[in-house]
TITI-652778 format. One line per 2 residues: number of its first residue (from 1); their letters; for each residue x, y, z of C-alpha. Coordinates in nm, 4 decimals. Each point is the difference from the previous one (the first is absolute). Example, Ala and Ser with C-alpha at 12.3 -4.5 7.8 and 13.67 -1.06 7.14 Angstrom:
2
1> AS> 1.2300 -0.4500 0.7800 | 0.1370 0.3440 -0.0660
***
This chain:
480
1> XX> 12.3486 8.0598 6.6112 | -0.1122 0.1479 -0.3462
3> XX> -0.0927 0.2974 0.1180 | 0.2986 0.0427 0.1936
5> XX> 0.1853 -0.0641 -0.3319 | -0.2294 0.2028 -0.1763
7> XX> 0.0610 0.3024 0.2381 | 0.3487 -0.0255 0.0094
9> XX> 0.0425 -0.0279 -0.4332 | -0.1003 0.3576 0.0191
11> XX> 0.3740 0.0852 0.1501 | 0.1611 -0.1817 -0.2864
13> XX> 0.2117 0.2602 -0.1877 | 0.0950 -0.2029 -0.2961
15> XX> -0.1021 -0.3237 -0.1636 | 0.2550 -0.1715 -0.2186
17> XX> -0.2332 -0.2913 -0.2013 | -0.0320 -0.2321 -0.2697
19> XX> 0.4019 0.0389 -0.0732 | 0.2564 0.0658 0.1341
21> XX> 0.2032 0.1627 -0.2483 | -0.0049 0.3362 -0.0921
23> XX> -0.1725 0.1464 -0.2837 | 0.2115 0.2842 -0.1902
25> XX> 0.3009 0.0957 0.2167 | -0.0509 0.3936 0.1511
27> XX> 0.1941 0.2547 0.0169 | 0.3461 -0.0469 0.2236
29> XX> -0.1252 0.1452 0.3199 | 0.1519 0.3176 0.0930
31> XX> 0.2716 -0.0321 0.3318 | -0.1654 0.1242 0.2750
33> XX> 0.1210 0.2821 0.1853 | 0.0769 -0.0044 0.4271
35> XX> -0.2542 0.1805 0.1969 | 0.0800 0.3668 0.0324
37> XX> 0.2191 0.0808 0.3317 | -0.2855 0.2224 0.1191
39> XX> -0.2836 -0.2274 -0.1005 | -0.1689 -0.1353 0.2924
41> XX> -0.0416 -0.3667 -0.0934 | -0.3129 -0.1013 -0.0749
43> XX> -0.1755 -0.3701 0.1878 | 0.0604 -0.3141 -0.2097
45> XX> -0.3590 -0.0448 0.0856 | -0.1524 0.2724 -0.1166
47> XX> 0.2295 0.0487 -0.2814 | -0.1826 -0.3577 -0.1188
49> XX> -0.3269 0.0517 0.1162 | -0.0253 0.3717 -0.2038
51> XX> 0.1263 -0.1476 -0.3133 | -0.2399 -0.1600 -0.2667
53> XX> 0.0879 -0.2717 -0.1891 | 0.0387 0.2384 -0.3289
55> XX> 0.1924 0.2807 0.2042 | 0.2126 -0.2956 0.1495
57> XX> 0.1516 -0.2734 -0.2290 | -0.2380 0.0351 -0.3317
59> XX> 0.0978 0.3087 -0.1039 | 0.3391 -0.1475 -0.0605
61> XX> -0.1506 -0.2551 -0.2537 | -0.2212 0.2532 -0.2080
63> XX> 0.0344 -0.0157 -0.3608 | 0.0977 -0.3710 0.0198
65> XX> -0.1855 -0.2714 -0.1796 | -0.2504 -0.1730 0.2450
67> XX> -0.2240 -0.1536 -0.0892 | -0.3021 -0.2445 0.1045
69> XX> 0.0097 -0.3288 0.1666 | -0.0189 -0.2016 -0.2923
71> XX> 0.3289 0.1481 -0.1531 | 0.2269 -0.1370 0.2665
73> XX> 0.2441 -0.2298 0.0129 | 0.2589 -0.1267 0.2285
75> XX> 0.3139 0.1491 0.1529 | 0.2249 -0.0335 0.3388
77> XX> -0.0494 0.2089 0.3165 | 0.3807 0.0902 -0.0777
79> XX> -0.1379 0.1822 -0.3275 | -0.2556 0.2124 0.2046
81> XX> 0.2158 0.1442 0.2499 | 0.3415 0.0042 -0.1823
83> XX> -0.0199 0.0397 -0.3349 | 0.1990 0.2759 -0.1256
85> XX> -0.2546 0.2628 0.0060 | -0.2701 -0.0913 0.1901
87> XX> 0.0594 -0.0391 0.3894 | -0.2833 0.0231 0.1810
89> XX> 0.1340 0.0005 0.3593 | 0.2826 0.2554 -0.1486
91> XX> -0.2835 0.1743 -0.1085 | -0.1826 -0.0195 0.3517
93> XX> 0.2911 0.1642 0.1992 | 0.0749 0.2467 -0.2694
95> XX> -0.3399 0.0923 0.0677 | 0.0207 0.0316 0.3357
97> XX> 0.3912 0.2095 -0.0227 | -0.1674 0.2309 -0.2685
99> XX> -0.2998 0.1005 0.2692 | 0.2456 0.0509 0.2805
101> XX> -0.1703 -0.3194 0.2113 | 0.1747 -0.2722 0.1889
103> XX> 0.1006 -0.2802 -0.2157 | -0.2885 -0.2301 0.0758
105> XX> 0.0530 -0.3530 0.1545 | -0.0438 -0.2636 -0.3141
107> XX> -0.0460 -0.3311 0.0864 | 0.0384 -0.3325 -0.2485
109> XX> -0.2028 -0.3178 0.0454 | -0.1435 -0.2974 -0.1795
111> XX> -0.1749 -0.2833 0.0269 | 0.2561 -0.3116 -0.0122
113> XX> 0.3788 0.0439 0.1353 | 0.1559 -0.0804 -0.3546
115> XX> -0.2226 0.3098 -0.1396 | 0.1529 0.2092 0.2857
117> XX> 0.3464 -0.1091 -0.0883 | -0.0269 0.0767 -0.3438
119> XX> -0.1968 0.3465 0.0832 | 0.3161 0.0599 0.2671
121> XX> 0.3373 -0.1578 -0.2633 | -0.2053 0.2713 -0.2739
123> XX> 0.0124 0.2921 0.2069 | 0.3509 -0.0926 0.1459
125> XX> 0.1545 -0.0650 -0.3853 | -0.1507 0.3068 -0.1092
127> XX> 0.0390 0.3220 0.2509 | 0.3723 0.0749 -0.0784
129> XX> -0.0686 0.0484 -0.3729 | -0.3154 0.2232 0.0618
131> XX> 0.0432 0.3099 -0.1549 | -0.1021 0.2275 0.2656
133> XX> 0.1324 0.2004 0.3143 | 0.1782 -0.1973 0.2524
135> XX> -0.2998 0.1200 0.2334 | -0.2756 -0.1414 -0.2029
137> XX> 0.1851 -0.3453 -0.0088 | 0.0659 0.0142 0.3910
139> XX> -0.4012 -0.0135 0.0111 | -0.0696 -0.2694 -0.2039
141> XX> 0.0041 -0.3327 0.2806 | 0.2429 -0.2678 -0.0659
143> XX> -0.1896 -0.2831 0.1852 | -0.3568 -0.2069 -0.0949
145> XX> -0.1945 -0.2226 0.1679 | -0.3047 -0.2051 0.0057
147> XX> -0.3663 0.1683 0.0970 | -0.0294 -0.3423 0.2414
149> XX> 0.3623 0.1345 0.1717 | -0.1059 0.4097 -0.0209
151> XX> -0.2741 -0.0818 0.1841 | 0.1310 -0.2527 0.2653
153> XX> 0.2694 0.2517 0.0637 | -0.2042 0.3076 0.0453
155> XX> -0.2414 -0.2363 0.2490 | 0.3342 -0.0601 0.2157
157> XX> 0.1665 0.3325 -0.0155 | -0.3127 0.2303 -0.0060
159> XX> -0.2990 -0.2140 0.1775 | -0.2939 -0.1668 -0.1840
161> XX> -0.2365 0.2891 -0.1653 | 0.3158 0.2098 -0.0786
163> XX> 0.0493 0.1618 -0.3269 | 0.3053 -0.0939 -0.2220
165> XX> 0.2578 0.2944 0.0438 | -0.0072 0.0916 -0.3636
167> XX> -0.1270 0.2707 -0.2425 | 0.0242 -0.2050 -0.2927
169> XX> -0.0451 -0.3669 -0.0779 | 0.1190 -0.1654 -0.3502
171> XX> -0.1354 -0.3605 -0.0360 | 0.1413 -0.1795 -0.2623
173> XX> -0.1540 -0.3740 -0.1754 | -0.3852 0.2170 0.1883
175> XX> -0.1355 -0.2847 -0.2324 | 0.1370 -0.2592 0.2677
177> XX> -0.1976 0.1579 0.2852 | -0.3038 -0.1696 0.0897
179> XX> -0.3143 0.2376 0.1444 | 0.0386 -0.0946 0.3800
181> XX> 0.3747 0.0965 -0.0177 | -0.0503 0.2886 -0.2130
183> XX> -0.2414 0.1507 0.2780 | 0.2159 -0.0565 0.2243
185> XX> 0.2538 0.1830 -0.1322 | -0.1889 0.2866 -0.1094
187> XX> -0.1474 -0.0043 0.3757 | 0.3323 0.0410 0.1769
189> XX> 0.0997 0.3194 -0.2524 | -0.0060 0.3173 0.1753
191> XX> -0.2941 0.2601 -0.1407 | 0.2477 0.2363 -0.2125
193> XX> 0.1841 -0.2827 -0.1233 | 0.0035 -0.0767 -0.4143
195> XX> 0.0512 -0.3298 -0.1558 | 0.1667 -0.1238 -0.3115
197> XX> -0.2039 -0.3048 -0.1206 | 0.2436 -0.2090 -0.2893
199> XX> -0.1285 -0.3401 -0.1521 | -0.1474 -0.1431 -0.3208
201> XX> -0.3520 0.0081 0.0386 | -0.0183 -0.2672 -0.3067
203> XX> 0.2123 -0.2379 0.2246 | -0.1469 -0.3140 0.2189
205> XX> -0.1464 0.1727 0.2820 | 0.0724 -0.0475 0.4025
207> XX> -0.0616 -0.3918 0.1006 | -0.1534 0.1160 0.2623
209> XX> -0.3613 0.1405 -0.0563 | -0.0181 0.3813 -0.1991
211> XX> 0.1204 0.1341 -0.2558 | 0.0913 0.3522 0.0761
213> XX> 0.2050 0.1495 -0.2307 | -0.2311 -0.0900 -0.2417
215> XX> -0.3022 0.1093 0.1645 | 0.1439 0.3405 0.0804
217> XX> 0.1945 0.0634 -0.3805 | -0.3456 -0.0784 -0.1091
219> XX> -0.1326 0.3546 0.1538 | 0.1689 0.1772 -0.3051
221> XX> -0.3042 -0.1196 -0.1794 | -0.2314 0.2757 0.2034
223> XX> 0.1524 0.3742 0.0492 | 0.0958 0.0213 0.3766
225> XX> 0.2885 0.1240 0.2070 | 0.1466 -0.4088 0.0184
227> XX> -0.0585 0.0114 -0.3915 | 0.2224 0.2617 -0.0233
229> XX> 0.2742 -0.1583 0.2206 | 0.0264 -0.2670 -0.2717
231> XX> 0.3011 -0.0028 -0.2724 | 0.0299 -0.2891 -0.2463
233> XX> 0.3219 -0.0286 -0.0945 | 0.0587 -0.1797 -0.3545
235> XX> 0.3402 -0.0658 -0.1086 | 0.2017 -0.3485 0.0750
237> XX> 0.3691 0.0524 0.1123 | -0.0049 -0.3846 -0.0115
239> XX> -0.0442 -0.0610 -0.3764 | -0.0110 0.2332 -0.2910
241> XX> -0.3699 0.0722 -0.0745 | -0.0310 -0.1273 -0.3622
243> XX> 0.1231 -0.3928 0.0822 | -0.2003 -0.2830 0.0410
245> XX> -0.0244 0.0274 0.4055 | -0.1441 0.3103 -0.0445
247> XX> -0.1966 -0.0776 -0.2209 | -0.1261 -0.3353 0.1507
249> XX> -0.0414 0.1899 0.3386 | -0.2160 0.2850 -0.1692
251> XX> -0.2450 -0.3087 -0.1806 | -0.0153 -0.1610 0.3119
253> XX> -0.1179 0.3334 0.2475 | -0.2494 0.0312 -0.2879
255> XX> -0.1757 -0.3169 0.0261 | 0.1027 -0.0298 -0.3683
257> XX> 0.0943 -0.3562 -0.0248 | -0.0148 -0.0073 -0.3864
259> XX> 0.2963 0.2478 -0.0259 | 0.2158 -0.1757 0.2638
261> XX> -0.0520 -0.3543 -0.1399 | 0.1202 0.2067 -0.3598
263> XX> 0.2896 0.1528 0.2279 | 0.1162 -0.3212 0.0820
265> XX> 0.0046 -0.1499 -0.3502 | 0.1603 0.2607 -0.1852
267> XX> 0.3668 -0.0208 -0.0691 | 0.0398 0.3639 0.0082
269> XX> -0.0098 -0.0482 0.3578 | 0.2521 -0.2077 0.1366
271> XX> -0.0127 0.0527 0.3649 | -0.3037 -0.1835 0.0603
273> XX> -0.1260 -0.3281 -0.1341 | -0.2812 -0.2573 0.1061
275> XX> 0.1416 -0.3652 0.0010 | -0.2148 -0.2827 0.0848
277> XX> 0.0258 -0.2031 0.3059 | 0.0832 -0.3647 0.0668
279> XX> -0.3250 -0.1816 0.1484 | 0.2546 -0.1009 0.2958
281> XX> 0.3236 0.1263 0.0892 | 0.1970 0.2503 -0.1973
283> XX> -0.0270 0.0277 -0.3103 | 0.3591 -0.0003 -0.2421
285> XX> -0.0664 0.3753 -0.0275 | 0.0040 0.0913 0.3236
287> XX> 0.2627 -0.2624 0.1092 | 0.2443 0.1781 -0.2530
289> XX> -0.1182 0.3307 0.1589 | 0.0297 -0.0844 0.3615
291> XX> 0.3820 -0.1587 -0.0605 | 0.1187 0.3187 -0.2443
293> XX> -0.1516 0.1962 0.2292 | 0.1707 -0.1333 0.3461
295> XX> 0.3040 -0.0894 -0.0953 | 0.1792 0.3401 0.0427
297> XX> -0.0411 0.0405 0.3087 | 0.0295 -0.3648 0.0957
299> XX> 0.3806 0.0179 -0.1870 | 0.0694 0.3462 0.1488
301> XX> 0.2570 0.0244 0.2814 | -0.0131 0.3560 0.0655
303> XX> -0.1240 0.1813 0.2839 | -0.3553 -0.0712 0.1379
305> XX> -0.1462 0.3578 -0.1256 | 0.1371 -0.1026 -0.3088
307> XX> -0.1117 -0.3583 -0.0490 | -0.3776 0.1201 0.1222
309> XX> -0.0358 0.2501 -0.2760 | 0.0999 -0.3014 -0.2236
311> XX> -0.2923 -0.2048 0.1734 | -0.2361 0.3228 -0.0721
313> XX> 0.0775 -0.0579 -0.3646 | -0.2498 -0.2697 -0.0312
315> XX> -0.3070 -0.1489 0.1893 | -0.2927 -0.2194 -0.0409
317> XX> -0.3594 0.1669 0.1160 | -0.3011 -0.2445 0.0678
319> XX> -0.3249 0.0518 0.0601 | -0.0782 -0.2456 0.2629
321> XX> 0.1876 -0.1166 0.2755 | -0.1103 -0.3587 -0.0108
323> XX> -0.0880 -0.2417 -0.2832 | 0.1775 -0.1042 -0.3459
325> XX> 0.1386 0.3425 -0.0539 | -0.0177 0.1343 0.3265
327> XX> 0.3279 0.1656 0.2120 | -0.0043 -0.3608 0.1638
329> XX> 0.0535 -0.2337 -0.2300 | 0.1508 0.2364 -0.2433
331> XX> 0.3086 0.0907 0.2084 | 0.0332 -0.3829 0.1330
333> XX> 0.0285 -0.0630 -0.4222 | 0.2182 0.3022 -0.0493
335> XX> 0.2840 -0.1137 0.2911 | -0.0192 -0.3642 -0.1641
337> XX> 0.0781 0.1672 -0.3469 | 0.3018 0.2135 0.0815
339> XX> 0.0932 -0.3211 0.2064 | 0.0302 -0.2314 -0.3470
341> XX> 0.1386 0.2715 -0.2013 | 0.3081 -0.0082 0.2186
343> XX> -0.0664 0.3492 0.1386 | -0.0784 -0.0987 0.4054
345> XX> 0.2002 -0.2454 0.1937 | -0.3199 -0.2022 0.1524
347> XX> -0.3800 0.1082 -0.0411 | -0.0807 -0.0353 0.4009
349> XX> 0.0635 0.1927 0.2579 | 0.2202 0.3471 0.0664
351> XX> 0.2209 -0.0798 -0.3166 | 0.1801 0.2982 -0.0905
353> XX> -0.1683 0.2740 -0.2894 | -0.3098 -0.1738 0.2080
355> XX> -0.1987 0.3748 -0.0600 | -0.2270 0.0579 0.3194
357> XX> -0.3248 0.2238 0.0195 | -0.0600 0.1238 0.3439
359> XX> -0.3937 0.0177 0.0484 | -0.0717 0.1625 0.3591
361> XX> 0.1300 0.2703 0.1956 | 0.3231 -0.0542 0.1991
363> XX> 0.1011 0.3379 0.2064 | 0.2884 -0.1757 0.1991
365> XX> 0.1760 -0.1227 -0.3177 | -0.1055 0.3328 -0.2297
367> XX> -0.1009 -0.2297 -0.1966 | -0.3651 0.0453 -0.1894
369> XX> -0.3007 -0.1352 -0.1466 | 0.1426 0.0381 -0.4063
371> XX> 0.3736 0.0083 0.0148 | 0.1885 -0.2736 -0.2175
373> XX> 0.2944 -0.1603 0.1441 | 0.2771 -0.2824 -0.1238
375> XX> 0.1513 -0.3342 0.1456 | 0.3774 0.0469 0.0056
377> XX> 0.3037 -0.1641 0.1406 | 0.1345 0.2288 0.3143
379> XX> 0.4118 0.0001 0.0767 | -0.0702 -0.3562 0.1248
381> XX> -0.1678 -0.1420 -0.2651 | -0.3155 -0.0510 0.1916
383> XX> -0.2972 0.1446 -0.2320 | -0.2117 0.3095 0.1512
385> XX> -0.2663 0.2046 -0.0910 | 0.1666 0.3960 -0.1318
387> XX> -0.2060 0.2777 -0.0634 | 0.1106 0.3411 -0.0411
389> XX> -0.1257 0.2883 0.2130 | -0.0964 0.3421 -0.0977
391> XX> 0.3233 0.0866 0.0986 | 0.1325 -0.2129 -0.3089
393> XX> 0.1890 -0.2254 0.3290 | -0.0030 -0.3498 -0.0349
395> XX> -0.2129 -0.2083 0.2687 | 0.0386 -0.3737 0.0260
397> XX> -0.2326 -0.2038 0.2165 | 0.0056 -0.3391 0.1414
399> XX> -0.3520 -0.1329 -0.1563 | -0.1720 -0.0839 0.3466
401> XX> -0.0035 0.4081 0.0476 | -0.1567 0.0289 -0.2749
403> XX> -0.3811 0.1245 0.0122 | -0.2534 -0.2073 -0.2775
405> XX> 0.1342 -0.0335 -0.3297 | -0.0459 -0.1931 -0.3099
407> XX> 0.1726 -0.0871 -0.3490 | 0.0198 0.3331 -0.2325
409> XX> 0.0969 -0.1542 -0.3588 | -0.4143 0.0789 -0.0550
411> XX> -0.1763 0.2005 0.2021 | -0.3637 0.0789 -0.0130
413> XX> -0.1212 0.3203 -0.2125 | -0.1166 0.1707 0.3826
415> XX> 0.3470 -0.0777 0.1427 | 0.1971 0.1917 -0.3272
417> XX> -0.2601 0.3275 0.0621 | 0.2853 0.2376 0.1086
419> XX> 0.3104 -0.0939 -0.1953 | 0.1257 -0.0559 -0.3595
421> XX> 0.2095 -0.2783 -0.1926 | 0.1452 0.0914 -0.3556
423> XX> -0.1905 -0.3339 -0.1336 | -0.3210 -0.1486 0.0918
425> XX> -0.1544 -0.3208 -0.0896 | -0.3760 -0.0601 0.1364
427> XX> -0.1102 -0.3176 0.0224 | -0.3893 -0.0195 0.0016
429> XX> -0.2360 -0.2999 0.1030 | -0.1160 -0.2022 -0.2132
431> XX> -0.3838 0.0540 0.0749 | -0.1922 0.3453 0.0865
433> XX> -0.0126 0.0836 0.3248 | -0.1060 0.3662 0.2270
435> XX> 0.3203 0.0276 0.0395 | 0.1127 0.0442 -0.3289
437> XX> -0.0897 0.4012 -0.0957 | 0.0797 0.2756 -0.1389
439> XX> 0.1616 0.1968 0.2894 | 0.2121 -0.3452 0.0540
441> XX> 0.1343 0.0340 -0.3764 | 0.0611 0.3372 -0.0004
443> XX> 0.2200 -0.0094 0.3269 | 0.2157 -0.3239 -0.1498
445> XX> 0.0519 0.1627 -0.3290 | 0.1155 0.3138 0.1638
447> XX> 0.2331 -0.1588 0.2166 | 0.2583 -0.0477 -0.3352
449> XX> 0.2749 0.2683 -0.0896 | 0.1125 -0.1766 -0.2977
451> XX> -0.2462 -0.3006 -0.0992 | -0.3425 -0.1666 0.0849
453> XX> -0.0803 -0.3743 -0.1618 | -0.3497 -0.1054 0.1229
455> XX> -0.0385 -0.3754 0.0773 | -0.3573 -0.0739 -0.0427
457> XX> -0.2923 -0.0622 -0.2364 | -0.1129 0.2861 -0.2443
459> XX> -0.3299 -0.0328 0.1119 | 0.0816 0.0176 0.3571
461> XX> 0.1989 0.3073 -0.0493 | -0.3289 0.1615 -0.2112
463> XX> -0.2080 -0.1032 0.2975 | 0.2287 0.1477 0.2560
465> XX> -0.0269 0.3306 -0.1524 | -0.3753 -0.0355 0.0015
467> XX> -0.0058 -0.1011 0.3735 | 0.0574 0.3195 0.2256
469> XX> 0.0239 0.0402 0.3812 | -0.3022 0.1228 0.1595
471> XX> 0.0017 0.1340 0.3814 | -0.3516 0.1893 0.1158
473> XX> 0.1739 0.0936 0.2916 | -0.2059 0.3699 0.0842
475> XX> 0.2890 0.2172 -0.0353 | -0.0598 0.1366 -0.3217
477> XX> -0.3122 0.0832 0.0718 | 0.0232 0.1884 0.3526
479> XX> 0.2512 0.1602 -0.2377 | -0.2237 0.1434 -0.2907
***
């Protein structure tokens, strides 16, 4: 399985890691022109297959500011590919149009279904304002899935051992993607195909065993053709670079748990904060939190689209599932707390602004491992579970046909790898534990748009930092 993974790495065409945000915006790229009427049209194929990364995409990003791994920071896959200079799958088909070639077949997948409906709801917001020819948008897809669904449906449409009818491959939250799957994937690619790796390489890695977009980003330490497939891109579309969450976020990737526990306690930064915990329960702190932070979209009557982007204004982040101040317990105090504020008409069962995390897979319902749905009152009065499609449509389901799910007022800091709340609070155990580290930290902190308050025990934030993931899992090596 490595060295299939190994092999295959050598077709990667570009490497997004450590952030994804871009560096120094590039030039506007210039509009490509239509092939010539008496061009012959060049193969897709072997359009892709002749082009180097440098002569393909990187030549568009010369002169910007990248930099190394340890200069990144955060940003949103809706940054990457449609910020308002630098589109890299624009930049792919103008690529193709300028050489005469076939618009090549681009595919979009990822590794949960709410990453591939935010991949899918970014490219869908953002192709009518491209600025580019009506032909380069037409070849940008409209449509994302999971790698699990990519490769189920090329197994029933194509046979097992086919290839994936594609010439490139972007995979977005690559962090996410465990070794086994990853392999997988890069098996089932056809020889001339390239792939777009994007993730945070400083992020929790795959639950499942590997980590291997770190493994592979860290072949830009040794000159080779994969080293040279890597860009680091540095600047944060999600917070200005000079506030505290920056700052915190850069202390924290360092190991530097002097300067973050500084970060935290200086009032020149007020967008983060460390609070202390209560020994049991909530403390005041985060009680005041959790019921300023609810309670617009628990009073909202709008539409559903609406009254979720109120939820994503606030959420609580744990480190464990189980225990004191694990997801458990945690949301079981949370539901009993908006309850005696007034804010929730019972605290059991499907009482409406009851906000549901859907945790497996459901391909009947569309509905996926990741999305974030509400209890509401349907024309009968009879509360249902709504969630809104990528198609912005309004879906409400009786809960018996729903797949697993669980309370979402806290979620664990794995669950929240993907997505993005304005404010954060992170509630930390009480005692040490493996898996309290530095990867965890970094990927709460960075969930927050607006504000991060840390929950926890200086100390236990210091030793955090100090505490990294380690995974010996062969692949860098076979890759040096």
């Amino acid at each position: 399985m490595l060295k299939k993974l190994m092999l295959s790495a050598a077709m990667s065409a570009l490497m997004v890691s450590g952030a994804m945000a871009q560096a120094s915006p590039p030039a506007d790229p210039p509009k490509a022109a239509a092939p010539k009427a008496d061009a012959a049209p060049v193969d897709a194929a072997k359009f892709v297959a002749s082009q180097s990364a440098d002569q393909w995409v990187f030549s568009k990003f010369k002169g910007t500011d990248v930099l190394g791994p340890d200069d990144a920071q955060v940003g949103d896959v809706n940054d990457i590919l449609f910020d308002k200079q630098g589109k890299i799958l624009a930049l792919i088909v103008e690529q193709a149009l300028a050489h005469s070639a076939v618009v090549p077949r681009i595919a979009l997948v990822a590794p949960t279904g709410k990453a591939a409906t935010r991949l899918q709801s970014a490219v869908l917001s953002a192709k009518a304002s491209l600025a580019c020819d009506q032909c380069v948008r037409e070849g940008i897809p409209e449509t994302a899935t999971t790698i699990h669904r990519a490769l189920r449906t090329r197994t029933r449409e194509l046979g097992a051992g086919a290839s994936l009818n594609v010439d490139v491959l972007l995979v977005d939250e690559a962090s996410m993607v465990d070794l086994e799957l990853m392999a997988d994937l890069f098996g089932a690619l056809p020889a001339h195909a390239r792939v777009i790796l994007l993730g945070d390489r400083n992020q929790l890695a795959s639950v499942e065993a590997g980590a291997v977009l770190g493994d592979i980003s860290g072949a830009s330490a040794t000159p080779s053709e994969l080293a040279q497939s890597i860009v680091v891109l540095t600047r944060s579309y999600r917070y200005a670079a000079d506030s505290g969450m920056a700052e915190l976020a850069r202390a924290i990737q360092a190991g530097d748990a002097a300067r973050a526990l500084a970060v935290l306690a200086d009032p020149a930064y007020p967008d983060v904060s460390l609070e202390q915990p209560a020994e049991r329960g909530l403390s005041r702190a985060l009680s005041d939190a959790i019921v300023a932070g609810y309670q617009p979209y628990l009073e909202s009557t709008g539409a559903l689209s609406d009254v979720l982007r109120a939820f994503d204004g606030f959420r609580v982040l744990c480190a464990h599932r189980r225990g004191e101040h694990g997801v458990e317990v945690v949301n079981r105090s949370i539901i009993q707390l908006l309850f005696e504020r007034g804010l929730i008409e019972r605290a059991q069962g499907h009482f409406p602004g009851r906000a549901l995390l859907i945790t497996e897979n459901d391909y009947r319902n569309q509905l996926w491992n990741g999305d974030v749905g509400l209890v509401r009152r349907n024309a009968l009065g009879v509360p249902v579970a709504c969630f809104v499609g990528s198609d912005d449509r309004v879906r409400e389901l009786g809960f018996g046909r729903l797949p697993a799910y669980e309370d979402a007022f806290a979620m664990s800091v794995h669950k929240s790898q993907g997505s993005e709340v304005d404010d954060v609070a992170l509630l930390l155990p009480l005692e040490a534990s493996r898996v309290l580290t530095r990867e965890l930290l970094y990927t709460a902190v960075t969930r927050a748009r607006r504000r991060v308050v840390i929950h926890g025990r200086a100390a236990l934030v210091a030793r955090a930092i100090a505490n990294r993931v380690a995974r010996n899992t062969g692949l860098s090596d076979l890759l040096a």
